[in-house]
Every structure is written in structure tokens, then in C-alpha cells.
C-alpha positions in Angstrom: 3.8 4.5 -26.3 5.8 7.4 -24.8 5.6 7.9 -21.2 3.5 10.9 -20.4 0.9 11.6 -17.3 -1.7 12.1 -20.3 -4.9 10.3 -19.9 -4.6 7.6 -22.4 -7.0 8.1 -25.5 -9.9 5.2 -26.0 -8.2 3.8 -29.0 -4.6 3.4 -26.9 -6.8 2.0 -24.3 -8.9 -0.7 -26.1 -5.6 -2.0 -27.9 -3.9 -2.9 -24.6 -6.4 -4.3 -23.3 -6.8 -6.1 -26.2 -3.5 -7.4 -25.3 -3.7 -7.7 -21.7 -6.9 -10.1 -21.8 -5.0 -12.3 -24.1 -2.4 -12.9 -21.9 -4.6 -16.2 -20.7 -7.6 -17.5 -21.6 -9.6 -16.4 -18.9 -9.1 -13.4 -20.1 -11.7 -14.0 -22.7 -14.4 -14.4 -20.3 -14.0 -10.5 -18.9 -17.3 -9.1 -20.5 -17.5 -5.5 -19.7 -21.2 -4.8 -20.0 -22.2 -8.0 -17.9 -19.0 -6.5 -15.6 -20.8 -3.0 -15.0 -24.5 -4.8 -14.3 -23.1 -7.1 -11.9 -21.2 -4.5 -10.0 -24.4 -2.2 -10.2 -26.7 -5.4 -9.0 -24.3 -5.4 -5.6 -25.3 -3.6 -2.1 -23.6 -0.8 -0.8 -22.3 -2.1 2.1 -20.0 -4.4 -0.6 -18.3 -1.2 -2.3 -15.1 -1.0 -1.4 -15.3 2.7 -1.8 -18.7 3.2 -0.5 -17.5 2.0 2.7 -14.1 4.0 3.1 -16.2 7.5 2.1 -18.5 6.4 4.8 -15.9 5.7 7.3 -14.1 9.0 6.8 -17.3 11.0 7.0 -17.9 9.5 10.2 -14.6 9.1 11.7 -14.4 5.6 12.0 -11.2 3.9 11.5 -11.6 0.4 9.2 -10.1 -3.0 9.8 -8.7 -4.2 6.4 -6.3 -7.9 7.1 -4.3 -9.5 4.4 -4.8 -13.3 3.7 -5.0 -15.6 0.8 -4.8 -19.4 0.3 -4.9 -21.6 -3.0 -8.4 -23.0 -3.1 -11.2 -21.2 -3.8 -13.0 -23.0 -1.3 -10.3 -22.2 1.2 -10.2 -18.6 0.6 -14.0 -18.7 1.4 -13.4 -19.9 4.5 -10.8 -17.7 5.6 -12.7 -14.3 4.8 -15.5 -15.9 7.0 -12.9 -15.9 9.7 -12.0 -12.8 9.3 -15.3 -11.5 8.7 -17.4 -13.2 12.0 -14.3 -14.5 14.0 -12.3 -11.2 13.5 -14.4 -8.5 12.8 -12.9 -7.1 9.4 -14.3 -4.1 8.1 -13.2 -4.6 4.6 -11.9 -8.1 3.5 -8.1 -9.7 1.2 -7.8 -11.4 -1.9 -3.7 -11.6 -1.9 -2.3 -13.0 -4.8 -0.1 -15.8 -5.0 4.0 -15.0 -6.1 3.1 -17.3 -9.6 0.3 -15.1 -10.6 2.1 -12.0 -9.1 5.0 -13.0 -11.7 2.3 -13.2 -14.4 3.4 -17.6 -14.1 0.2 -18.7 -14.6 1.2 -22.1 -15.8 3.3 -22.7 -12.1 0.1 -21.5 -10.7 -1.8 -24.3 -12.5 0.4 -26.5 -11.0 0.0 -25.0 -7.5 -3.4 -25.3 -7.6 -3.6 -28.8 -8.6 -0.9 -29.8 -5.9 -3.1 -28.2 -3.1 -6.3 -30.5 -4.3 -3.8 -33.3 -4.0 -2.2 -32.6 -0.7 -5.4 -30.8 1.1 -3.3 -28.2 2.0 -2.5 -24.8 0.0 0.8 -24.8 -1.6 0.6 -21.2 -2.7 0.9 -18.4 -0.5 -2.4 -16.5 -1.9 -5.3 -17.1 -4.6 -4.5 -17.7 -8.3 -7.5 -15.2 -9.6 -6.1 -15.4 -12.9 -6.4 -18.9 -13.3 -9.6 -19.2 -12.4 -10.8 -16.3 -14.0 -14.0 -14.3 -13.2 -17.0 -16.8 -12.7 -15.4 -18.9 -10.4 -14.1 -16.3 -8.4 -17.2 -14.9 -8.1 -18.0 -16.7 -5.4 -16.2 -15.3 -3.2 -17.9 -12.1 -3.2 -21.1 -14.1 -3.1 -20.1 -15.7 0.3 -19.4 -13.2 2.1 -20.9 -9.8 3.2 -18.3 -7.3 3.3 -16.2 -5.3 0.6 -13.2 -7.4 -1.2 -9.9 -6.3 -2.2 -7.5 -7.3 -4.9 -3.5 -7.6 -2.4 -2.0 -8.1 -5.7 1.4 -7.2 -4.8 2.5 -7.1 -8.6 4.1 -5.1 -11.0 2.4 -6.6 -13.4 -1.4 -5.4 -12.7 -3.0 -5.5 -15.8 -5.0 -9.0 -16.4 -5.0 -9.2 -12.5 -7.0 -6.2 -12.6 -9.3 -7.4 -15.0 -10.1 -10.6 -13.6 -10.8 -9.4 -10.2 -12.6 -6.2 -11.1 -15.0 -8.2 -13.1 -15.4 -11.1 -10.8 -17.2 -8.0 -8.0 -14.3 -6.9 -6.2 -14.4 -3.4 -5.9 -10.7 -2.3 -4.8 -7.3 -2.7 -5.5 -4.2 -2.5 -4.0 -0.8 -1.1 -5.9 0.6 1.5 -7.7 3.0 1.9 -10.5 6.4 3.4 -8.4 5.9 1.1 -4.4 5.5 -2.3 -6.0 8.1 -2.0 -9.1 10.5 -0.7 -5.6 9.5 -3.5 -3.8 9.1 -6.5 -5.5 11.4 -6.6 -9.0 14.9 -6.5 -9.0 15.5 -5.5 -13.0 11.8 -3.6 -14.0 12.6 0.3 -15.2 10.3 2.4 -13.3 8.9 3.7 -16.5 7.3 0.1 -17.5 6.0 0.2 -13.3 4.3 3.4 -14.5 2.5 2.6 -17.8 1.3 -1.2 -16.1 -0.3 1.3 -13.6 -1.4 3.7 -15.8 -3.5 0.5 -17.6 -5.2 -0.4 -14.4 -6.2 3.5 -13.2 -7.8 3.8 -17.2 -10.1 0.7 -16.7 -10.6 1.9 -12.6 -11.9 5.4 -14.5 -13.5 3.4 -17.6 -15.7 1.6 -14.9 -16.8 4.9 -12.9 -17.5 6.2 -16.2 -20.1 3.3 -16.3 -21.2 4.0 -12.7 -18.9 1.2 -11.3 -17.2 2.7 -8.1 -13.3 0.8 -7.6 -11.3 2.0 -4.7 -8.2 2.2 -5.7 -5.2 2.3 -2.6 -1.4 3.0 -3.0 0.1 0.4 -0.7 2.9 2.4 1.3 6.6 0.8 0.8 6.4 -2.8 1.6 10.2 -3.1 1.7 10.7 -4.6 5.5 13.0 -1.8 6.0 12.4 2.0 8.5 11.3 4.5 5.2 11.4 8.3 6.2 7.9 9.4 6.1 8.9 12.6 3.9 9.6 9.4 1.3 6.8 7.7 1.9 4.4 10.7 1.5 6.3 12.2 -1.5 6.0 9.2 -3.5 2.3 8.4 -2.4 2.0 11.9 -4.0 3.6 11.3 -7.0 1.4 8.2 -7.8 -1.9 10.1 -6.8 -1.2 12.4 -9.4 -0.5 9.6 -11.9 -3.7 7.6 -10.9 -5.6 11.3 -11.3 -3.7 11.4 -14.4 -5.8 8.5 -16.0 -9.1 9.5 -14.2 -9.0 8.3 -10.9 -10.9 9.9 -8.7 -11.4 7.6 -5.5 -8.0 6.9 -3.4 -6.1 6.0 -0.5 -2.4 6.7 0.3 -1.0 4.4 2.4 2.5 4.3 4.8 3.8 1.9 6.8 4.4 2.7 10.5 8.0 3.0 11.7 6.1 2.6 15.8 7.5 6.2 16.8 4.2 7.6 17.8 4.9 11.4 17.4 6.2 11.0 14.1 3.5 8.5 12.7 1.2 10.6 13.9 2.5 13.9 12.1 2.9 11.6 8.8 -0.7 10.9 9.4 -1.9 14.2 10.0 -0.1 16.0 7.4 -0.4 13.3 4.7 -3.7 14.4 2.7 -2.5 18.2 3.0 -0.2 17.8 1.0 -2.3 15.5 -2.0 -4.4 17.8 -1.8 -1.8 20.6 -2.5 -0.7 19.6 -5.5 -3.7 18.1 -6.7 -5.0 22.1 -6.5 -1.9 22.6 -8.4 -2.6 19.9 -11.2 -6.3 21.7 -11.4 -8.3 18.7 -9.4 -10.5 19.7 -7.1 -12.4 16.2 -6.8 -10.7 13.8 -5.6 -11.4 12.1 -2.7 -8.6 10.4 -0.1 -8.5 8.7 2.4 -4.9 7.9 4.5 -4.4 4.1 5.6 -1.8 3.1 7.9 0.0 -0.4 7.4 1.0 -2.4 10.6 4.7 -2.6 11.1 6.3 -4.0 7.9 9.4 -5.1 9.2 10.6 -8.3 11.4 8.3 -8.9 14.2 9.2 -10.8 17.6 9.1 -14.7 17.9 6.6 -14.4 20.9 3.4 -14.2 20.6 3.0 -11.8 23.1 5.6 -9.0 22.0 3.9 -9.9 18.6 0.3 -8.7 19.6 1.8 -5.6 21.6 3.0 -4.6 18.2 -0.2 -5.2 16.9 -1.9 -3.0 19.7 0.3 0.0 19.3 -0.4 0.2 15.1 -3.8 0.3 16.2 -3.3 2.8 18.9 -1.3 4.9 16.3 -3.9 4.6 13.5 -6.6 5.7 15.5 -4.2 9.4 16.8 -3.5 9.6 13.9 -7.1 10.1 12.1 -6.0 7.0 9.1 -9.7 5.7 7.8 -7.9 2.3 7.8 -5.8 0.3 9.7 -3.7 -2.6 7.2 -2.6 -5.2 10.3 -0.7 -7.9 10.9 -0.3 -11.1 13.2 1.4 -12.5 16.3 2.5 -14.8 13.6 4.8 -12.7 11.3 8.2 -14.3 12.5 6.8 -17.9 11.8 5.7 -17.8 8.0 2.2 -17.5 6.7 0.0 -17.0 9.4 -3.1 -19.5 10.0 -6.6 -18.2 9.5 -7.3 -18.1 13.3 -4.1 -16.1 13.8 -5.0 -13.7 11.2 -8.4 -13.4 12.4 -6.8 -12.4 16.0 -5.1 -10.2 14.6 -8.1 -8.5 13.0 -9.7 -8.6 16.7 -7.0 -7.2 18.5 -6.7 -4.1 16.7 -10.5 -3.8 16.6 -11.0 -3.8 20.3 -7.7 -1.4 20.6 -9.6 0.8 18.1 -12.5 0.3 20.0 -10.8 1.8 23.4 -9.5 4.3 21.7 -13.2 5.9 21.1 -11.8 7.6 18.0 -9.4 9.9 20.4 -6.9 12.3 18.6 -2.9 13.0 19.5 -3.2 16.9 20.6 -1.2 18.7 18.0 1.7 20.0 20.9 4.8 21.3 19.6 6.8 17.6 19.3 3.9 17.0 16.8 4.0 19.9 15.1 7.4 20.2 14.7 7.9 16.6 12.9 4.3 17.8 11.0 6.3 20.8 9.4 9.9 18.7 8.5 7.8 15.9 7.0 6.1 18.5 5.3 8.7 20.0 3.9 11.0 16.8 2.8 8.2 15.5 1.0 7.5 18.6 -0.9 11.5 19.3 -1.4 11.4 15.6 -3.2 8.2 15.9 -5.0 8.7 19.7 -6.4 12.3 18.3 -7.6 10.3 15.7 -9.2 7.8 18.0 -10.9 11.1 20.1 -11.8 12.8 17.3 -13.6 9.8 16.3 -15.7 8.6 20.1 -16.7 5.3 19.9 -15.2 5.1 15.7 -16.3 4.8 13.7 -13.0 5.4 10.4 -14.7 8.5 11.8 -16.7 9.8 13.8 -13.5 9.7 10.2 -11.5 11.7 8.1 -13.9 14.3 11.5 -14.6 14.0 11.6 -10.5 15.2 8.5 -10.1 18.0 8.7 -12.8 19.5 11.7 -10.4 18.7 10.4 -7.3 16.4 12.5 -6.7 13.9 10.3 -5.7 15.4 7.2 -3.7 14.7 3.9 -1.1 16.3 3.0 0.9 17.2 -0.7 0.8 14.7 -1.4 -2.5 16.0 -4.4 -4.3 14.8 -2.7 -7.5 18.2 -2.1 -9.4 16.9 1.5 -10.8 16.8 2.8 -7.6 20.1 4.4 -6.1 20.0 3.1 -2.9 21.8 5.8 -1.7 19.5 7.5 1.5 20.4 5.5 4.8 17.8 5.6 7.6 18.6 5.4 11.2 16.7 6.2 14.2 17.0 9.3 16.7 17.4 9.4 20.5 13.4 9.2 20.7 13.0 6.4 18.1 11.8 8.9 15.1 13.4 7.7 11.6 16.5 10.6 10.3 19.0 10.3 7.7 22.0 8.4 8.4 23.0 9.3 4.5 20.5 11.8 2.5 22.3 10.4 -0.7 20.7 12.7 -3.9 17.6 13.9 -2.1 17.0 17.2 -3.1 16.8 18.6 0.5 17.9 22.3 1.8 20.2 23.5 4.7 17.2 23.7 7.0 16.2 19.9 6.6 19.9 19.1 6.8 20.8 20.7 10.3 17.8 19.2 12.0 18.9 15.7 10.9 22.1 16.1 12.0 20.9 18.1 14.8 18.8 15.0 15.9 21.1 11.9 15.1 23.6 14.5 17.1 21.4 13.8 20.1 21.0 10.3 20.3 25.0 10.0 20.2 25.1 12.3 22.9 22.4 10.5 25.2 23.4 6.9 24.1 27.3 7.7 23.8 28.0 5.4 20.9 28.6 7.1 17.2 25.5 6.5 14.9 26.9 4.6 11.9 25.9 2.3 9.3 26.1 -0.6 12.0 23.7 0.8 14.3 21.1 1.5 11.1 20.9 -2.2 10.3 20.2 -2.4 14.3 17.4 -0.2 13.9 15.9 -2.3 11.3 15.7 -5.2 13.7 14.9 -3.8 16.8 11.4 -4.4 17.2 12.0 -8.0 16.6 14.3 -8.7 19.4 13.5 -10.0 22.9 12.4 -8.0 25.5 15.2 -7.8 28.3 
């Protein structure tokens, strides 16, 4: 099948799914008109999308954790904690790494290990393997939306099982996750596995059936420039409107400079919507989530939750519907269900004191509003450029030249060329701008701005000082 941004035709569409449900035998028990009445049966209040419209409309930011255990049993449990303990607006179903990998055989094995120990031995919930009836019950036990953290490249039986077992959204798109979590995958496979899951999300709302779809930010652990965040968020909002999506949330990860993440913010859904207009849609609906700092958190538990507070400050000044957080447990390992519930409070009561406030729009926030604006556009236009019109050809021949880069991505099709480093103020520049397609204007500011923190901090901004920048935020306080 030849990669193109072409909605793919009903006969394309049955045969791989023909192919994707055979990938295990749960796969046989996905049964699409059963699927649809189930999904139609459900309250409002447990639609994913439902819920995010409603937010937006009323300017409410959500609180959406992370969390998933072996056990089905277990998981139960631990969306009750974050549900009553913590407060969660919208509720997890991460994956485990077996099922991510598409190892459902290892995750058999996991599952079997954690009945025998009492204890899970996989870091999230084998969906696959238990297939749709079983998992079922999670949505059954609880009372808000569910969504699917897969955190896979490999999206397409995941999908199915989820989306059929009630959960109404689902995390990942086809260029973040194959950058984040795969060393060999070409971004063109990324791509079509995506494109398979946005057709069945716009097969169900053909039917009715509402599923939120949400691009997930870059989950590398590293600072990303938000002109590279927002220009690929674009570039796979156009692919999922591609295959008929219609209901979707761009997410990017906080780099804790508050003027800047607030600009990214702010400026993020002008510019969807600008080349949406330009693609001729007119009806898709965004909403902007904001993911907790993604990189190494402190030891203590106290630096940890002042982390915690100040994503939650920036969401809220920065208008994001929802708020992806994190725990005081990051630097440990897999956080327990208490800790993640605490997590979940914390930033709810920060919201809560916030009472929906905005970050005046002064000239600091304007100015970074207008260079993220224009980096992302510089990278996405190139993009467009390189495809002739085709967003999914333009990111794959993007990539090729460089043209579209991460920094840091342990995906071996990406360059790895662009070098972030922090200014004088704490706002993410260019160390090393690679391939990006980027103009004398954006250029002189960067240097103009890594210029200044030389000057105040009188030490010469280098490679040695980025990978500083990266751990910063974990390091004591002095």
C-alpha cells in the first residue's frame, strides 16, 4: 500500500483489519455491531470526548494520570484511587512494554507470574491478552472516561481490543511514538500503523461511536523546542484528519519555563487550525493537553511535588483542557497507586487555586508566541513542500533531509542533528538547528538569546552545558 494522506478506501480497510484482528486470538471476539451498541448503551459522563468538549466549552482544565498494573483486578483498584482518592477527571489504561512490542506470548507469561507472586510483574495492563470481555470490566467499575496509554508503535489490535472493550480514547500518533520508543521502525510504517487506528476511530463515529483520539507530545525525557513539538503535533493532526478524524487533542510536554509554555500553549491550536483551513477542514475540534515534565525528576519528595505544582500552575495560564501529571515518585520507578493518586490531587487543588486565571499576553509572551509560531510553520510548510501538498509523504521526505528532526530520539531515521539548550531565563533555544528549515530572523534571535545567557552566566554555552540542561530539574536544591 503506497503511503499517501488519502483516506483509505473500505475494501483497504476491511483487509487489514482482517489481518490485524488475527494477530491473536482475542482478536476474534472484536464484534463491531455489538462494539457500537455497547458504546451507544454508555452515559455521557464516560465519553472520553464528551467530557474534553465539555471542559473546553467551559474552561475547565481536566486531570488525566497515567497508571497501569498486570491484573485486571488490580487495575480496578487503582482507577478507584485515582478516581475517589485523587480526583481524576478522566482515567489510564497504560500498556505493558510486552504488549506494547506486540509480545503477547511474554505477556502471558507476565500475567501468570503476577497471580503467582501477588504482585504485578508488568509495568501496565496486557489488554490484548485478555481481550475485550474481560476488560470490560474495568469500564464497568468505575464512573469516569478511560483511556488506552498505549505507548506503541504498533496500535492496531491494541486499538481494537480497547475500543471495543468501552474505552473511548486513545493515546498515540503515527510520527511521537515511532521517535520515541523504536530504535529501527521507518517513519513511513509509524504512519500507515496510525493511519489504521484514525480509519476504525472515523469507522466508529460513522456509527455514532465518539473516540477521542490525543497525540501524546514527545515522550523522549529530553528539553524539545516547542516550534518542534507543535509542528509535528500538526503534521499528525492532519494525518488523523486525513483518515476522518474529527475529535483531537495535541499534546506537548512542559520544558517548566513559564513564559514559553505558556506561548506554546496559547498559540498551539492557531496554528492546527491554520492549516486545517488550508487542507479544506473546517470541523475539527481540538483541544491542547499539557504533559507534566517528562524528563528526570528530584529524589525528594518535596522538590518532586513542587514540580508537580508548577505543571499545574502552567496548564491552567496556559488555557490546556488537560493537564497529563506525574508523581513525587518519578526518580524511584513505577509509582504506587497512592503516590499516583497524590499526584492527581496535588495538581487538582493547584488548578483549583488557580480559579481558571490566564498569563496576560505582555510582550515576553508575545514575543516567544510569534517565534514559536513561526519555527513551527517554517518546519511544517517545508514539510508540506517536500511532499507536494502529501503530509504523510512530506514527513518521511522531511525526515530524509533533516527537515524535520529530535533531538535525542533513539529512533535511527531521525537525524539527531538539532541540539537544545536553555537561555539566560530558562526558555529552550538551539544549541545546533541541524537541517531545520529555519530563516535569518529565527536564527539571530537564537543566537541573540544563547548570546545572553553567556553573557550573564560568563561560561560559553556548549554541548556540555545542554546535557546540564537536561538534568537540571532533577538535581538538589542548594
Amino acid at each position: 500500500m503506497e503511503l499517501s494522506n488519502k483516506r483509505w478506501s473500505d475494501a483497504c480497510f476491511k483487509k487489514e483489519r482482517e489481518k490485524a484482528l488475527s494477530l491473536w486470538p482475542t482478536g476474534r471476539e472484536v464484534d463491531t455491531e455489538e462494539v457500537i451498541a455497547y458504546h451507544l448503551s454508555l452515559p455521557e459522563e464516560k465519553n472520553y470526548g464528551k467530557v474534553v468538549r465539555k471542559a473546553k466549552l467551559e474552561g475547565h482544565t481536566l486531570v488525566q494520570p497515567r497508571g497501569g498494573v498486570a491484573l485486571i483486578d488490580e487495575h480496578i483498584k487503582l482507577l478507584r484511587c485515582l478516581q475517589d482518592e485523587g480526583g481524576a477527571d478522566l482515567l489510564p489504561a497504560t500498556t505493558d512494554t510486552y504488549t506494547r512490542n506486540m509480545k503477547f506470548h511474554e505477556a502471558q507469561r507476565g500475567i501468570e507470574e503476577s497471580i503467582a507472586t501477588g504482585r504485578s510483574m508488568l509495568n501496565g495492563l496486557p489488554v490484548v491478552n485478555y481481550g475485550p470481555g474481560k476488560v470490560r470490566r474495568v469500564v464497568e467499575a468505575v464512573d469516569r472516561p478511560i483511556m488506552a496509554l498505549s505507548g506503541t508503535p504498533f496500535p492496531r489490535l491494541t486499538s481494537e481490543i480497547t475500543i471495543a472493550a468501552g474505552f473511548s480514547g486513545y493515546l498515540g500518533a503515527g510520527i511521537s511514538y515511532p521517535c520515541s520508543y523504536i530504535k529501527s521502525m521507518k517513519l513511513e510504517e509509524g504512519i500507515k500503523n496510525y493511519q489504521y487506528l484514525d480509519r476504525l476511530c472515523s469507522y466508529y463515529a460513522e456509527h455514532g461511536v465518539l473516540i477521542h483520539r490525543e497525540q501524546p507530545g514527545f515522550l523522549t525525557g529530553t528539553l524539545i523546542p516547542p516550534g518542534i513539538g507543535i509542528a509535528v503535533g500538526v503534521l499528525e493532526i492532519l494525518l488523523a484528519a486525513g483518515q476522518g478524524v474529527r475529535h483531537y487533542s495535541v499534546g506537548l510536554a512542559q520544558n517548566l519555563d513559564v513564559a514559553q509554555d505558556v506561548a506554546a500553549l496559547r498559540v498551539y491550536e492557531e496554528v492546527c487550525q491554520h492549516y486545517l483551513k488550508k487542507a479544506g477542514i473546517n470541523d475539527m475540534f481540538i483541544s491542547v493537553a499539557t504533559h507534566q515534565w517528562m524528563q528526570a525528576f528530584p529524589p525528594h519528595e518535596a522538590e518532586a511535588f513542587s514540580v508537580i505544582v508548577m505543571g499545574a500552575i502552567i496548564a491552567v495560564l496556559g488555557g490546556a483542557t488537560q493537564v497529563i501529571t506525574k508523581t513525587s515518585h518519578e526518580a524511584i520507578g513505577i509509582p504506587s497507586m497512592e503516590a499516583n493518586a497524590a499526584g492527581v490531587r496535588t495538581t487538582r487543588k493547584a488548578i483549583e487555586m488557580m480559579r481558571k486565571f490566564r498569563l496576560p499576553l505582555d510582550d515576553e509572551v508575545k514575543g516567544e508566541m510569534e517565534m514559536i509560531r513561526k519555527e513551527a510553520m517554517a518546519i511544517i510548510d517545508k514539510a508540506l513542500e517536500l511532499g507536494d501538498g502529501d503530509v504523510a509523504v512530506g514527513v518521511v521526505r522531511g525526515f530524509e533531509a533533516g527537515a524535520i528532526d529530535i533531538p535525542w530520539a533513539p529512533n535511527v531515521h531521525t537525524r539527531g542533528e538539532v541540539i537544545p539548550v536553555r537561555d539566560g531565563k530558562g526558555a529552550v533555544r538551539y544549541l545546533r538547528t541541524g537541517n531545520l528549515p529555519f530563516g535569518k530572523e529565527i536564527l539571530e534571535y537564537n543566537a541573540s538569546k544563547i548570546k545572553e545567557r553567556e553573557e550573564k552566566s560568563a561560561v560559553n554555552v556548549d554541548y556540555e552545558l545542554a546535557c546540564y540542561d537536561i538534568l537540571e530539574i532533577c538535581k538538589p536544591c542548594v
